[in-house]
C-alpha positions in Angstrom: 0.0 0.0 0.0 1.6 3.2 -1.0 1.5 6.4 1.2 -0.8 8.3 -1.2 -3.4 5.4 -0.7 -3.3 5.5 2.5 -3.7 9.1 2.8 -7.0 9.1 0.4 -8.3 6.0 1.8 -8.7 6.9 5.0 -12.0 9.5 6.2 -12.1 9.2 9.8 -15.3 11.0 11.4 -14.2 12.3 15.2 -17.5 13.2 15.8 -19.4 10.3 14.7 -20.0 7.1 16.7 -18.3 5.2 14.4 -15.2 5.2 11.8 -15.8 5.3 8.3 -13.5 3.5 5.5 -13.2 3.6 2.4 -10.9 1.5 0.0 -8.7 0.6 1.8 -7.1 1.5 5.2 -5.5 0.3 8.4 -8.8 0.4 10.2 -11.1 -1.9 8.4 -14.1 -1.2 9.9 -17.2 0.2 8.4 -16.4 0.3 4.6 -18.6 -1.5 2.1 -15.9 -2.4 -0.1 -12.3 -2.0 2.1 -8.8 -4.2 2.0 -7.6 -5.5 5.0 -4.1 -6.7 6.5 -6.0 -9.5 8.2 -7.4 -10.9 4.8 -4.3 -10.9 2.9 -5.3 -7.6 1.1 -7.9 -9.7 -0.6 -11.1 -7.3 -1.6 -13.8 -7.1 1.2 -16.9 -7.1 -0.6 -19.0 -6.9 1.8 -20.9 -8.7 4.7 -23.4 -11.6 4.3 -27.2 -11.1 5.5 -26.1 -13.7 7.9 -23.4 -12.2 9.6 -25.0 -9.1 9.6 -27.5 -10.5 11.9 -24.9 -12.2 14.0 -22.8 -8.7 14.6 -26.1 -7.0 15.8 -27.6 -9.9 17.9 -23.9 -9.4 19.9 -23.8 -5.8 20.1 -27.7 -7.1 22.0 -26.7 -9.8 24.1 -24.7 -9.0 26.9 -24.8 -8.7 30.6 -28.3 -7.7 30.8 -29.5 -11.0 30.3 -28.3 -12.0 33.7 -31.0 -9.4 34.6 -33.7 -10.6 33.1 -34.8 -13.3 35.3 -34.9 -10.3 38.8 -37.0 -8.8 36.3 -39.4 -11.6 35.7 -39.8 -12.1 39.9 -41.0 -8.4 39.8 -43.4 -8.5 36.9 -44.3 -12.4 37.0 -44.0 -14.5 34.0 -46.8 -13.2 32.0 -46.5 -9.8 32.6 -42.8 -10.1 31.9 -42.7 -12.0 28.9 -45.4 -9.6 27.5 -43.1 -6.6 28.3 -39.9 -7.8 26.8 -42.1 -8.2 23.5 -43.3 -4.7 23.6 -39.5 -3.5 24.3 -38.5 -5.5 21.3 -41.2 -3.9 18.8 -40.7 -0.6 20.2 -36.5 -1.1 19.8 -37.5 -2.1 15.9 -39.5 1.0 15.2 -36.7 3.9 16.6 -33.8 1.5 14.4 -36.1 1.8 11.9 -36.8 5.8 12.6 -32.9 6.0 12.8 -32.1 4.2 9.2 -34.9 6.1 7.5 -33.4 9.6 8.3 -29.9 8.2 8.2 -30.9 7.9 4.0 -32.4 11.0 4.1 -29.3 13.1 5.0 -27.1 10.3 3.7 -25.3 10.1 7.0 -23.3 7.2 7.8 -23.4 7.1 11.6 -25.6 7.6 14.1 -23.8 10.8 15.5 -24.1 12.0 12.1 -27.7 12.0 11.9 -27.8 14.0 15.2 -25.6 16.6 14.1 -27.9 17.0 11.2 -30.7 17.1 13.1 -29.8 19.3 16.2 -26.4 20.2 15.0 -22.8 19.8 17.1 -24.8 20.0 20.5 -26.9 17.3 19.3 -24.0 15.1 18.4 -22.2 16.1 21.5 -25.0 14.9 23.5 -24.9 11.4 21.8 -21.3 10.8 22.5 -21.8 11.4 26.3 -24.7 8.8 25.9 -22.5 6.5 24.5 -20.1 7.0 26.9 -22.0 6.8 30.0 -23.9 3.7 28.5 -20.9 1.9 27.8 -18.9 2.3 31.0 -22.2 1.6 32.9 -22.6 -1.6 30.8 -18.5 -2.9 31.3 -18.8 -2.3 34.8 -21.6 -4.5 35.0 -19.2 -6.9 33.0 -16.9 -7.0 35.8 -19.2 -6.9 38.5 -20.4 -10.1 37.1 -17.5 -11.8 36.4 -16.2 -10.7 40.2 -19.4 -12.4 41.5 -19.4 -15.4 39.6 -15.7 -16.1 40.1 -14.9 -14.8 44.0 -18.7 -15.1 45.1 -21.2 -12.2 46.2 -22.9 -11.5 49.9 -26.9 -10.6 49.5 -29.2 -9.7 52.2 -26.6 -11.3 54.8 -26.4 -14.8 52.4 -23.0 -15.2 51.3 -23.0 -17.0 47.5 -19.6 -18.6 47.2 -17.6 -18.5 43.9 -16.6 -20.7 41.4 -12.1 -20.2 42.7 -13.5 -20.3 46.1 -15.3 -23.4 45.7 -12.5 -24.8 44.2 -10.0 -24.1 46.2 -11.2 -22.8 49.7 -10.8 -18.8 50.7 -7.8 -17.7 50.0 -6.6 -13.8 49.1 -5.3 -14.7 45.6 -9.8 -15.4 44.6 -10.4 -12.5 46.5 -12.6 -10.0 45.1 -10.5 -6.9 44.1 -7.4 -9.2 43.4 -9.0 -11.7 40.6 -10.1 -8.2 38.9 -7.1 -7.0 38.9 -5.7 -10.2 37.2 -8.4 -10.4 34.8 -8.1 -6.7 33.8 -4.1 -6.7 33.3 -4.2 -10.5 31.7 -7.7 -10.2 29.5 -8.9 -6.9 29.3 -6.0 -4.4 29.0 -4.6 -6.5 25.9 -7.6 -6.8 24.3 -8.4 -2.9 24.8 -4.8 -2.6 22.8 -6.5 -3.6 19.7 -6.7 -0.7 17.3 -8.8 -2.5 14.6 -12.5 -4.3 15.6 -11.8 -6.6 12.9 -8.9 -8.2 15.0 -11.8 -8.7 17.8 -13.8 -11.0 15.0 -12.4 -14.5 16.1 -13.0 -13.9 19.9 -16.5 -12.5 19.3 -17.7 -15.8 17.7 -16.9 -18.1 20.5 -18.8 -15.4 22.7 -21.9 -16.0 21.1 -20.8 -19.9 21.4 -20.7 -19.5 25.2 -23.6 -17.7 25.2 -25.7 -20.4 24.0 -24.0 -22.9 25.9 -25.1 -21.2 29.0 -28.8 -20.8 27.7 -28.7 -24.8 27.0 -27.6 -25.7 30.3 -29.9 -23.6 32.1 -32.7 -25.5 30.0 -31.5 -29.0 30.8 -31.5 -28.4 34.5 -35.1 -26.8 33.8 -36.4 -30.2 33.0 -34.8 -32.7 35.1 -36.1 -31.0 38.0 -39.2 -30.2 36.0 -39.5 -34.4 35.6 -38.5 -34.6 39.2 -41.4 -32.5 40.3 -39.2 -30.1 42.1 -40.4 -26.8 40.2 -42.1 -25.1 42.0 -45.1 -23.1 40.1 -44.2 -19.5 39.5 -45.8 -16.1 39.7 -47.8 -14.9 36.5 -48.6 -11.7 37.5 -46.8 -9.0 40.0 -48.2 -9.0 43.5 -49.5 -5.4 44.3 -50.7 -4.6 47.1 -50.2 -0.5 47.1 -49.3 2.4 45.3 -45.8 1.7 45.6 -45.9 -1.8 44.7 -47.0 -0.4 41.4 -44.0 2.6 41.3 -41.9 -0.4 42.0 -42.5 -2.7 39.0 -40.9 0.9 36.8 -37.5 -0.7 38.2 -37.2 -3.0 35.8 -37.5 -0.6 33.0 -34.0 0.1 32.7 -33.2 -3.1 33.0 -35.4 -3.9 29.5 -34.0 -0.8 27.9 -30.4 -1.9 28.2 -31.4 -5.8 27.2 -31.6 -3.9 23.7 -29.5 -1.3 23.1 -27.7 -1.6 19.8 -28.0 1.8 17.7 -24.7 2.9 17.9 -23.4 -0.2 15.8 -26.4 -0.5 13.5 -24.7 2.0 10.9 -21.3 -0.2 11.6 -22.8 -2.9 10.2 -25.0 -1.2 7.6 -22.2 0.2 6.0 -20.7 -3.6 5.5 -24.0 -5.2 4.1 -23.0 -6.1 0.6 -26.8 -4.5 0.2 -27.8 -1.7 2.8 -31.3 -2.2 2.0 -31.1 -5.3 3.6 -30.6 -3.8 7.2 -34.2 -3.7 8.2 -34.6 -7.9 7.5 -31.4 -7.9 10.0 -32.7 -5.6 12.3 -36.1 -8.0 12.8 -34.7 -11.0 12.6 -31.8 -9.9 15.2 -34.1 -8.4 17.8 -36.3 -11.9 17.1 -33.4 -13.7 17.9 -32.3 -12.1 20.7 -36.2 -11.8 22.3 -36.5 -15.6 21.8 -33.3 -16.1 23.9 -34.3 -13.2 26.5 -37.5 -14.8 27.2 -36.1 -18.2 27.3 -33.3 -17.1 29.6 -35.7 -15.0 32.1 -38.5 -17.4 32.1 -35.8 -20.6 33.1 -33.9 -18.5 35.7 -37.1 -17.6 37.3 -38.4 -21.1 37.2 -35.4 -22.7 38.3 -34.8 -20.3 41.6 -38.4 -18.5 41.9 -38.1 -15.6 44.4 -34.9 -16.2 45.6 -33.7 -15.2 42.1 -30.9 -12.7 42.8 -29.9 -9.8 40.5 -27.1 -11.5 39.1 -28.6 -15.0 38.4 -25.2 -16.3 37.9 -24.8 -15.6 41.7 -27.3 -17.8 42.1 -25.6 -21.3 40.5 -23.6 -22.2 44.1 -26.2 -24.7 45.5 -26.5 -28.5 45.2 -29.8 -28.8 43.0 -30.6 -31.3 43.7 -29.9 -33.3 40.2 -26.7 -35.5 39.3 -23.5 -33.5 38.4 -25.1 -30.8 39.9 -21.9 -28.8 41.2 -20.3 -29.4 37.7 -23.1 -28.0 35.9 -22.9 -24.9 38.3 -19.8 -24.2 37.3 -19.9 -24.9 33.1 -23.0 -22.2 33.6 -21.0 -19.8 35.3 -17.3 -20.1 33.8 -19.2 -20.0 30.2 -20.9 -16.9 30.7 -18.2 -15.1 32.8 -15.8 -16.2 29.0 -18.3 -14.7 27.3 -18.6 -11.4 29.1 -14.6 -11.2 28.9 -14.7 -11.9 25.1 -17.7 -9.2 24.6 -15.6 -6.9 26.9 -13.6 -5.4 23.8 -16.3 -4.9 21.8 -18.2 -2.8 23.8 -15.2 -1.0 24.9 -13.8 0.5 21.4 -16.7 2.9 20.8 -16.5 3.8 24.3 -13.0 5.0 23.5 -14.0 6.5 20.4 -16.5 8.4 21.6 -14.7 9.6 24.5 -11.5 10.7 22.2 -14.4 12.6 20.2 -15.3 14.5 23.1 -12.1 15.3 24.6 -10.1 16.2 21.4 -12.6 16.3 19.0 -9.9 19.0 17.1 -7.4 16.0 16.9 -5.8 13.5 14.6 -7.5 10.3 14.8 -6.9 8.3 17.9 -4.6 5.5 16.0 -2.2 8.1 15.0 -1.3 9.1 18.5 -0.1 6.1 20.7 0.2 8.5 23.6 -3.2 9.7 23.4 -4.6 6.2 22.4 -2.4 4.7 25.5 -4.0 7.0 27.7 -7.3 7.1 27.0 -7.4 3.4 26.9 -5.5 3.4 30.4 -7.9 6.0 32.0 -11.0 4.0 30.9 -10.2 0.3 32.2 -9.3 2.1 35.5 -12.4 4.1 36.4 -14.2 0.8 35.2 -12.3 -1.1 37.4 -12.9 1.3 40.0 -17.0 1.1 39.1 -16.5 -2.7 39.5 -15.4 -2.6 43.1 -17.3 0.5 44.1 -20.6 -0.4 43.1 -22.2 -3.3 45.2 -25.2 -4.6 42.5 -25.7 -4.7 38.6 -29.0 -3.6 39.2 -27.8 -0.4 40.7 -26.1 0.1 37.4 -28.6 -0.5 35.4 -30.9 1.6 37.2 -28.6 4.8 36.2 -27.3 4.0 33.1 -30.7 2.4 31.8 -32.6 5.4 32.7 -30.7 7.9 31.4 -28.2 7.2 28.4 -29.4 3.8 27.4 -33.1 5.0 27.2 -32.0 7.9 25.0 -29.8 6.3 22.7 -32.7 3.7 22.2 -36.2 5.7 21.9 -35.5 10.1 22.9 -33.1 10.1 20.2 -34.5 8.4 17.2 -37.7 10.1 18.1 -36.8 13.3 18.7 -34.8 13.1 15.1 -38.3 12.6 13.7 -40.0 15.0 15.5 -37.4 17.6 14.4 -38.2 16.7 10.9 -35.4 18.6 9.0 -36.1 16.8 5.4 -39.7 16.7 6.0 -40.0 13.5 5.1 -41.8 11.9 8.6 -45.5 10.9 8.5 -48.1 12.0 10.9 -48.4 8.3 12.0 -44.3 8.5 12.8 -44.2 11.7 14.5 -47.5 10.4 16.8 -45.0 7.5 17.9 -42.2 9.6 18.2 -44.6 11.2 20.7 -45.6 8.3 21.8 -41.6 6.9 22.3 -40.4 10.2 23.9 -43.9 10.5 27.0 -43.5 7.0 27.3 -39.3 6.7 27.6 -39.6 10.0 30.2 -42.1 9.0 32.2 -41.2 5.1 32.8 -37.6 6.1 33.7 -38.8 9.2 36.1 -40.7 6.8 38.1 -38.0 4.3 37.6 -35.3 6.3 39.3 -37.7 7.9 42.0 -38.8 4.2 43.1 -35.3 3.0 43.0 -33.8 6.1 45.1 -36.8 5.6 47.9 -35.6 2.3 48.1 -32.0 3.1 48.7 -33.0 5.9 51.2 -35.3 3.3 52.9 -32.8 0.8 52.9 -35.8 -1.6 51.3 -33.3 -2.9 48.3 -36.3 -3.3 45.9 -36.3 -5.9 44.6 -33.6 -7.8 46.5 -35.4 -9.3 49.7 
């Protein structure tokens, strides 16, 4: 590759949520017909329908599955399962809002659609969303992988991990020490990565685990469902006041997070071999992953009823009750905590970019500047780790982060974009659901984080017993 190629094929957009290539370049991300060092300079022609729909149903499933079954003891099974539906549709319709005024101004990124809509404030704002999403979602990550792998202490019940069950307490499975491993052995190298496509390989066997852990959970289900030990579980939420009812809001950013994806779905637009494709990946992505949310929340539920805790991998250190039963515990554990590690990356490269965007959005591009890259890659992982250790529950994060940045990257955005109108192309049946999208995203999320803070102040942990 010669030095004037390089210089022409690169257009890197600070401001955007993503990078955009062209011919070719030494970031291969987002172009639909780039070259790439990792293919042997063979010409990308583009991505498959297929794995399209695998790169979106990732950037879906993460650690808010683990979630999902807390979720289902506050609504009930019925309830729930209903509500994780509606969060899908409505999650289709703002990707769909996005896309069509992504055409319209022939922007290439979701940040770019904001600027065009609200101008540098408005793509300002959606960096910080990203930002604050995505650090809210990785320390979730590692609080997860710290529970599962050093254990977890809820309401005065101490749930031992996978080292410490192995091996006894010790202070090497400790906590703050296993982090620290993980994040200097696993994360930190993987964070090095300037190029997603290097991240391709480790993504796939994330998914793998994924479903490995979803198939466990489901085998267990039915031996002890054949055994008669499953117990029947709630259908509908038990209210018995006016704040039983504030309460079931909790679990709206819980849902909102579950299917957050819009800051990749130009990524993976721009790939498609044919962009008009994106709306079949979009519905068959979010049917995929609702299939696997509902199956994953209704089996946790079922399999641990109300003593489901908010991390249902915290939950897989008791004998129950079938053969193998502490080997299972631990394949359902050590699979998911893989995957999070493997997903960790992949979440973390537009956070950095988005970050860079807002502290030096006059710059060179990030790649260009290993000092700059070094440190903003340095400065994330530690105020993550920090988050990790600081913050005691994944529901607390989600909480925050689900009703604030997540629930505006997902419905206030793509609404407001079509409220605002600037190609005049919305229809009155759009901008009554963009209404619609906007009352119902404020609302949900005020009462939301008013329920959750009287709980804190109360000390009722709602809905931890």
């Amino acid at each position: 590759m010669t030095n004037k190629a390089m210089d022409e094929g690169v257009k890197f957009k600070k401001d955007a949520v993503s990078v955009t290539i062209d011919d070719e370049s030494i970031i291969p991300l987002l172009s639909e017909k780039s070259e790439s060092s990792n293919l042997n300079d063979q010409e990308f022609v583009g991505a498959s329908l297929a794995g399209a729909i695998f790169n979106l149903s990732t950037t879906i499933i993460g650690a808010g599955i683990m979630a999902l079954p807390a979720a289902m003891k506050v609504l009930g099974l019925g309830l729930g399962v209903v509500i994780i539906v509606f969060v899908a549709v409505l999650t289709e319709f703002s990707v769909g809002m996005l896309l069509r005024f992504s055409k319209a101004s022939e922007a290439d990124s979701y940040g770019n659609v904001m600027g065009d809509a609200f101008g540098i404030w408005g793509r300002r704002g959606l960096q910080l969303c990203v930002v604050i999403n995505n650090i809210g979602v990785l320390i979730v990550y590692m609080i997860i992988i710290g529970d599962v792998l050093s254990g977890t202490t809820s309401s005065g019940i101490h749930h031992a991990g996978v080292l410490e069950g192995w091996f006894g307490g010790h202070w090497w499975n400790r906590r703050f020490f296993v982090l620290v491993v993980i994040t200097l052995g696993v994360f930190a190298p993987l964070a090095l990565f300037k190029r997603i496509d290097s991240l391709r390989h480790t993504s796939a066997v994330a998914v793998l685990l994924a479903f490995l852990f979803l198939l466990i959970t489901i085998g267990i289900v039915a031996v002890k469902f054949s055994q008669g030990s499953i117990a029947m579980p709630k259908f509908l939420p038990e209210v018995t006041d006016i704040n039983s009812v504030w309460g079931l809001f909790t679990v709206v950013p819980v849902l909102v997070t579950a299917y957050v994806c819009h800051f990749n779905v130009h990524s993976i637009e721009n790939e498609l071999q044919n962009p008009s494709e994106m709306k079949y990946v979009v519905r068959a992505s979010l049917a995929l992953c609702s299939i696997i949310y509902i199956m994953t929340s209704c089996f946790g539920f079922l399999l641990f009823g109300d003593s489901t805790l908010d991390d249902v991998l915290s939950n897989f250190d008791i004998d129950l009750g079938i053969p193998y039963s502490a080997q299972l515990n631990d394949a359902v554990r050590v699979s998911y905590t893989l995957h999070l590690m493997l997903v960790f990356p992949i979440i973390f490269y537009p956070l950095r970019l988005n970050l860079d965007g807002l502290l030096f959005p006059s710059s060179a591009p990030l790649v260009r500047n290993n000092i700059r890259f070094g440190s903003v890659t340095a400065g994330l992982i530690f105020l993550i780790f920090l988050g990790a250790n600081f913050i005691p529950s994944i529901w607390d994060v989600f909480q925050f982060t689900g009703a604030t940045a997540a629930v505006c990257l997902s419905f206030i955005f793509p609404a407001s974009i079509t409220l605002r109108d600037s190609h005049s192309i919305a229809s009155k049946k759009e901008k009554i659901l963009g209404v619609f999208m906007v009352g119902l995203a404020v609302f949900s999320c005020t009462i939301a984080l008013w329920s959750d803070a009287c709980a804190i102040f109360t000390k009722n942990a709602f809905p931890r017993e």
